[in-house]
N, C-alpha and C positions, 0 to 999 in steps of 0.2 A: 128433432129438427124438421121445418116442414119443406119438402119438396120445393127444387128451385122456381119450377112452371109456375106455382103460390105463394112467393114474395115477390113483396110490391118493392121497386125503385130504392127506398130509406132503409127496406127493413133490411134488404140483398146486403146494403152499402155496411147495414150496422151487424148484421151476423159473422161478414166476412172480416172486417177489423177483428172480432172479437177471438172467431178465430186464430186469427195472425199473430193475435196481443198472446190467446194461450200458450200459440208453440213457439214462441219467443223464447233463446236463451238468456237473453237479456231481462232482468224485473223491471217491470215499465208498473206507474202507479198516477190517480189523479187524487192530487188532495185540496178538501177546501181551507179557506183562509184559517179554520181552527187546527187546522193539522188532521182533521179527519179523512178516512179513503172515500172518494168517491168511486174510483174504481180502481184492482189495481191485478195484473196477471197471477197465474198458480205461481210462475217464479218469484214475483214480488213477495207472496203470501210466507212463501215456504225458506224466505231469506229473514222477516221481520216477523215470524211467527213467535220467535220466544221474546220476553218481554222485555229482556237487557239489551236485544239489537236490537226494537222498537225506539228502547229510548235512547240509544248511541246514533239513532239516525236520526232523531229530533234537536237532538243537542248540535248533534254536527250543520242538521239544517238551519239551527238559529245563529251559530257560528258564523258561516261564510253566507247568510243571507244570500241565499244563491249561488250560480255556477259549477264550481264543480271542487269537490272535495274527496278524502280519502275516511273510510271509516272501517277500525280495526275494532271486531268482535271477541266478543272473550275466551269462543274457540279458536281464537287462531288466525282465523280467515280477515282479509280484507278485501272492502268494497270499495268500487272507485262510484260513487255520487254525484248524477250531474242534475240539478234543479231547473228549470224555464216557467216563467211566468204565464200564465194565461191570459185569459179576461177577470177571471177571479179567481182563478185557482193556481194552482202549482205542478206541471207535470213534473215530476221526478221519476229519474231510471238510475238504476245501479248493477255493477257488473262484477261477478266475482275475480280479482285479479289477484291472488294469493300465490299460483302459481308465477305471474311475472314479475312481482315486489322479491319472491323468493331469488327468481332467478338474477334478478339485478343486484340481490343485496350479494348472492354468493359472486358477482361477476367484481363488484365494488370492493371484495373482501380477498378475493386473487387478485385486482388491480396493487394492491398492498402488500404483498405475499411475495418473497424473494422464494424464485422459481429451483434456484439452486440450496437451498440451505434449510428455505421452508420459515425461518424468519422474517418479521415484518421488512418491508423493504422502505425506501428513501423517502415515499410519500406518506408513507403511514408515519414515519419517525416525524417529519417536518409538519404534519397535522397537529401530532399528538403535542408537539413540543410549543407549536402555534397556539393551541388551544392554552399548554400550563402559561406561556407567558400573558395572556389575556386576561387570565384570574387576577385578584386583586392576592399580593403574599400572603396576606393574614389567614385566607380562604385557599390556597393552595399549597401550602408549607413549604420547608426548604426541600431546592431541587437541584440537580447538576445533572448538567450534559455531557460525555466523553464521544469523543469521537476515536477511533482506534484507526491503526493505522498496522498493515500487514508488509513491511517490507520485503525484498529479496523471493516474494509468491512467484515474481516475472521468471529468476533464473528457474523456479519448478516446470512454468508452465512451458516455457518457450524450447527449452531439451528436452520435457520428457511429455510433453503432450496436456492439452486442455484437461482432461477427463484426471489428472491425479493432482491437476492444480485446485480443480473443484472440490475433488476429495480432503486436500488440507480447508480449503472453505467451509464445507461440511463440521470437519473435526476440530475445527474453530470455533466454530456458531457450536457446538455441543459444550466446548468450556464454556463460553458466555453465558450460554443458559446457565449452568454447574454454578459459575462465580457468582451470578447476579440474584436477584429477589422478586418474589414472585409478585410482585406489582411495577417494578422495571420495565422498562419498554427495550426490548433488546431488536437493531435492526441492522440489515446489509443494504449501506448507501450506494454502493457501487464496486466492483474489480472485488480488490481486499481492505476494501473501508467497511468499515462498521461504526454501530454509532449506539449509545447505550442511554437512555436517561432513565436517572436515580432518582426513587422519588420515594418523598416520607422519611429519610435520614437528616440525621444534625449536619450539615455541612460550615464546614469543607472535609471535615475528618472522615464521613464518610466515604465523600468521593476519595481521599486523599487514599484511604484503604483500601478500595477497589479497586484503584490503579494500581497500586504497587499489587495486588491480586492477582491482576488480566497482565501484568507484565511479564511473573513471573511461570504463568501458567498459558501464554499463550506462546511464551517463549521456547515451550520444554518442546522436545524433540517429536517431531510423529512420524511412526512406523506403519509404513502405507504400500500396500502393493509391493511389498519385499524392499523396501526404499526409509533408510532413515533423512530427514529432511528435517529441516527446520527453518522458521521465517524472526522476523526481528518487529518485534511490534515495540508502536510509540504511540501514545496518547494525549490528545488534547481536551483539557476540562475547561469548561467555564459553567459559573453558576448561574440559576436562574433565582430573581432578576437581577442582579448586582452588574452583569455583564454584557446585558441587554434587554431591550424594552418590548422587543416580541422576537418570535420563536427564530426569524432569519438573521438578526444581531447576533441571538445568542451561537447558533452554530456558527456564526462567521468566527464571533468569539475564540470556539474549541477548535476550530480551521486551523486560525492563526497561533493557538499555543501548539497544535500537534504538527506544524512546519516549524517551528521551534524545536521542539521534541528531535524530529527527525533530523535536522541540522545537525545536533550534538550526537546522533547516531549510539548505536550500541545497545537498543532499548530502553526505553523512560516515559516519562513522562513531564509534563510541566499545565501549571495553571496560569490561563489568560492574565493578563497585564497591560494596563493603559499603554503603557510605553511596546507594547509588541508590535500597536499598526506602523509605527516607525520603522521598527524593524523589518518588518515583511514588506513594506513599498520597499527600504532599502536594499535588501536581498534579491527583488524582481527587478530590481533597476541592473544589479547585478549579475542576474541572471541573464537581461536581456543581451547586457554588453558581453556577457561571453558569449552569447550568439552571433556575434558580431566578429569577436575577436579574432578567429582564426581567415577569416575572409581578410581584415584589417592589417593581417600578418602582425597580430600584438605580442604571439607566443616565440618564446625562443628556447633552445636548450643549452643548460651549460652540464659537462660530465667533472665529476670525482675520480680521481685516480684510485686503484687498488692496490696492494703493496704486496710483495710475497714477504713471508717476514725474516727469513734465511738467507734473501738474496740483497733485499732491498729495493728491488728491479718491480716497475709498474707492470701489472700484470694483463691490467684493462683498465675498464673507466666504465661508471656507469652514469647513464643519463639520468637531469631529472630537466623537469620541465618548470617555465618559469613565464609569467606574465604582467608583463609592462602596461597597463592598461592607460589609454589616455584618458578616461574619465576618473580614474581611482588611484590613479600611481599603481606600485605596484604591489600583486594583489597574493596573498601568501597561499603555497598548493593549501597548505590545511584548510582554504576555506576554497578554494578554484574547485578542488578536485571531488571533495562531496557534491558541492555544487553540481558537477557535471555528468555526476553518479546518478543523481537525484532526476537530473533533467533528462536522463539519455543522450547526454551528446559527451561522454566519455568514448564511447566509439569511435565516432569522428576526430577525435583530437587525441587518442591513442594510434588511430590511426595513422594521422600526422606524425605523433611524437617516433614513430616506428619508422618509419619512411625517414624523416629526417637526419633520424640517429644514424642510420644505417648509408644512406648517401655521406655523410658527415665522415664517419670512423671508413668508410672505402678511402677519402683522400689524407689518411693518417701518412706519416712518413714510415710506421712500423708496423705488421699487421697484429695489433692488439686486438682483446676482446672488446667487444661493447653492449654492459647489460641494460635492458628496457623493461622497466616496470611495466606490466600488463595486469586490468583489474578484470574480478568475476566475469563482471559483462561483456565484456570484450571477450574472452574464452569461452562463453555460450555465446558468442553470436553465430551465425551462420556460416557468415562469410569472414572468421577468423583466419583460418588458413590460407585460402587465397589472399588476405591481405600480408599475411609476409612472404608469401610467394610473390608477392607484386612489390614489396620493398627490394627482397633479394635480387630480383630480377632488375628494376630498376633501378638499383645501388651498382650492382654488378660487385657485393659484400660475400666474400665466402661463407656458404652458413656455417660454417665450425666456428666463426665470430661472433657469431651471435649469440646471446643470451638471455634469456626470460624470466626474469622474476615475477614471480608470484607468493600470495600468503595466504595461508592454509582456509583461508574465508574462500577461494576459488573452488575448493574440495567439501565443504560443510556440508553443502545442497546431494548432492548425487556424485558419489565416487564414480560410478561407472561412465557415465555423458560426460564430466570432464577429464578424466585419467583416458580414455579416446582419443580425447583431444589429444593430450599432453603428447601421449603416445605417440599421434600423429607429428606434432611437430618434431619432437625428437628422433621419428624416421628420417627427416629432412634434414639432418646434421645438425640442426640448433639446439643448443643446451640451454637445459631449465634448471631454473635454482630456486630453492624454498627461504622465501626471506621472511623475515620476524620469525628466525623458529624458537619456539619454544610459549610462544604468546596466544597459542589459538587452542586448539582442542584436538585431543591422540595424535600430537606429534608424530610420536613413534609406531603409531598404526601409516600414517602418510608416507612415513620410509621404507616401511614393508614394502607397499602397495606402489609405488612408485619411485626406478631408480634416479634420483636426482643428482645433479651433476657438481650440487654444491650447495652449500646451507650457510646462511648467512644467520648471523646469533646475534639479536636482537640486540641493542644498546644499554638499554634496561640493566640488561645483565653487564655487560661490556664497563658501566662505569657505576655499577656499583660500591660500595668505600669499605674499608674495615670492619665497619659499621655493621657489614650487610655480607656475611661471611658463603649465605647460600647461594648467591648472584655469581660468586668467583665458583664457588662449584657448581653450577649449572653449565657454565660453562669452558669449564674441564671436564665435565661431563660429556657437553656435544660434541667438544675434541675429541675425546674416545672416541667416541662413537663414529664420527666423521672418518677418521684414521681408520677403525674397525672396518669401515665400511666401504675403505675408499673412495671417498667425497671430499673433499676439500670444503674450508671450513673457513670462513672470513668473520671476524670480529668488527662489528659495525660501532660510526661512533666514538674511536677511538680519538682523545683531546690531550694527551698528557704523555708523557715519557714515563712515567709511572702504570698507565692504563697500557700502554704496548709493551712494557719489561711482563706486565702480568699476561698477557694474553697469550703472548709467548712461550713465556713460562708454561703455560696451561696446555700447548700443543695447536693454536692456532694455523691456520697456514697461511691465512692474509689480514693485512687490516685495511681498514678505511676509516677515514674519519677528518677533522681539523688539522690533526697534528701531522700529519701526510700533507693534505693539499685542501683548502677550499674550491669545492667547486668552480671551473671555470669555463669561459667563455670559448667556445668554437677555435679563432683563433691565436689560442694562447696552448695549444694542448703541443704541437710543434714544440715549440720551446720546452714544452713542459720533458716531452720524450728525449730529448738532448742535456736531462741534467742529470748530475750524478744519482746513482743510486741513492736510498734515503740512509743506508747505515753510513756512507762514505759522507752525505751533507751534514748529518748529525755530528762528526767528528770533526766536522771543521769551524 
């Protein structure tokens, strides 16, 4: 290079470009109208030196005629291409961007990645399933969507902490994988939703197999941080395309069969049905009016007498709860009270039902018991105890009046966070009684583990027939055992003078049911305590 003092003006201007063009990271190039270099830096050289990225860069240039484009070599690397025109020529420059394609695709592929479980999450599922309903059938074969549904995960997380709710998420998403096929799309929509699409099977049989699979195995118990637990899955299928015309039809589709599903409770499943949009506006319309209902004052309670069955003499009375709806007439608990399970607003209207029960049985003429059903959720909630601290105290009800039933689905989840509870209450005078016994799972572990003040035997059993010889010994069975244990034992249910001669028989010590009294109204209970005992009315 010659001395600056010895370049003229042009040649200064033209050494020093040439310079700048060498130490350029960037490959800068000039080519003429035939695609030949008129000139082009080392980096340009030493990016289009082998002769496959030569011509991946010519192909791409005749492509976008310009501008700017992306071109992927057959090592690996991408170039980002940006073309401008000259007077006759073509400047083109290109940059190695491999490292940022990389990093974008790993950020696009975490944005799809459920953070807890490590399965695809909501947007990868609703791509994946956008994409199969776009195919034409012929060209994408039969498919089915499930949507899953994790019930009862709230009472895990909410007593025993986030971190062992996630670990049942975790050992969820481990069966799904287990159950499902390796071209499956398996995802976490959200909370404890999950969502599975099946693909390349005959359907419906397919899916109809997999469900009954994921029901059974995602229902089975898991042994977690010294905690047996278990959740209640329901599943909604709809197929692709029968059920809808792209991918957000069809999961409204499996939406609306798995709020069906969930409805009938118990774990299941069910497949989408024209007739379910009806159903589901109807249910929300329903839903909405029990939001309504307890401000509207549409709730009332009527109680059932209990009978001793040696004396004849009402012993108590238990509440149930009952709604008059102005839009629906009235609406039966078996469809109120999931309802209100489902929605979280059993709290508040246990609540009520607590409060009411207990101002009501303070202005009895006789200081009788009075039992209140109380569910799961209401026993994990927080502020359980203070809410019958605040009926008590607002009733001005002696707690030794009071009574709590519950059914062994309050115990399923974690012995120890609810048996606190229980505990706790029953330091406060209130007696707790185990109702439907015999209908849930280790009964007789429930009685170890907790002194209960009374067990009430399931109906089931109560008005089983000749027919059905083991239902009469089940329950001369929890008579034993009631006696054994000193609990007193109520026969629920009872309809017949035939069903009370047996119960009897068998060592009950109370009954309830029809043949006693139909439920009644507030003030009918007065009268009710001023009539003779039930052996002295029977004989007249």
């Amino acid at each position: 290079m010659r001395p600056r003092s010895s370049l003229g003006p042009a040649d200064s201007a033209a050494d020093l470009a040439l310079a700048v063009l060498a130490n350029l990271k960037l490959a800068v190039a000039v080519l003429d109208p035939e695609g030949g270099i008129r000139l082009a830096n080392p980096r340009f050289a030493s990016l289009f030196a082998d002769a496959s990225a030569a011509m991946a860069l010519r192909a791409a240039l005749q492509a976008t005629a310009g501008g700017t484009c992306e071109v992927a070599l057959d090592d690996g690397r991408v170039l980002r291409v940006q073309a401008a025109a000259l007077a006759h020529d073509l400047l083109v420059t290109a940059e190695d961007v491999s490292d940022r394609v990389a990093a974008h695709a790993r950020a696009a592929a975490d944005a799809r990645v459920d953070a807890v479980t490590g399965l695809g999450n909501g947007l990868l599922f609703k791509e994946r399933l956008t994409a199969l309903a776009s195919v034409p059938e012929r060209e994408a074969g039969p498919a089915a969507a499930l949507t899953i549904c994790l019930d009862r995960l709230r009472e895990i997380s909410e007593p025993l902490g986030q971190p062992l709710g996630e670990a049942v998420l975790r050992a969820a998403a481990d069966r799904l994988r287990t159950a499902t096929g390796p071209g499956d799309v398996v995802a976490r929509l959200d909370d404890g939703k999950f969502a599975v699409l099946q693909l390349g099977q005959p359907q419906p049989l397919a899916a109809t197999e997999l469900a009954h699979r994921l029901v059974d195995l995602l229902g089975r118990p898991y042994i977690l941080d010294g905690h047996l637990l278990t959740v209640e899955p329901h599943i909604g299928v709809a197929l692709v395309p029968l059920d809808g015309q792209d991918g957000a039809q069809v999961l409204r589709a499996a939406d609306m069969a798995l709020s069906l599903a969930r409805r009938h409770g118990r774990g299941g499943f069910r497949f989408f049905e024209s007739a379910m949009e009806a159903q589901i506006q109807a249910r929300r319309r329903l839903e909405l009016d029990l939001r309504r209902a307890l401000t509207l004052r549409e709730f009332t309670l009527v109680y059932q007498p209990q009978v001793n069955v040696a004396t004849g003499q009402i012993t108590g009375f238990e509440s149930l709860l009952r709604w008059n709806s102005a839009n629906h007439g009235t609406v039966s608990p078996a469809t109120f009270i999931p309802l209100a399970e489902s929605s979280g607003l059993i709290t508040a209207l246990g609540a009520w039902g607590l409060r009411t029960a207990c101002c009501e049985a303070a202005r009895w003429p006789r200081p009788l018991s009075i039992a209140v059903n109380v569910s799961a959720m209401q026993v994990v909630d927080p502020g359980f105890l203070a809410t019958i601290h605040g009926a008590l105290t607002e009733s001005g009800l002696a707690p030794e009046r009071l009574e709590l039933e519950i059914t062994e689905s309050v115990l399923l989840h974690d012995d120890g966070a609810a048996l606190d509870v229980l505990r706790a209450v029953r330091d406060t005078g209130v007696r707790v009684s185990m109702d439907d016994f015999g209908t849930g799972y280790s009964s007789l572990s429930r009685l170890h583990s907790f002194p209960f003040d009374k067990i009430k035997i399931d109906q089931s059993f109560v008005r089983a027939g000749p027919d059905h010889p083991s239902g009469r010994a089940i329950v001369r069975a929890i008579a034993a055992l009631g006696h054994a244990l000193g609990i007193d034992t109520t026969a629920e249910g009872v309809e017949t003078e035939e069903q009370f001669a047996r119960v009897a028989a068998d060592g009950c010590t109370e009954v309830q049911g029809y043949l006693i009294s139909r439920p009644r109204p507030p003030e009918e209970i007065g009268e009710l305590m001023q009539a003779p005992a039930f052996g002295a009315r029977r004989s007249t």
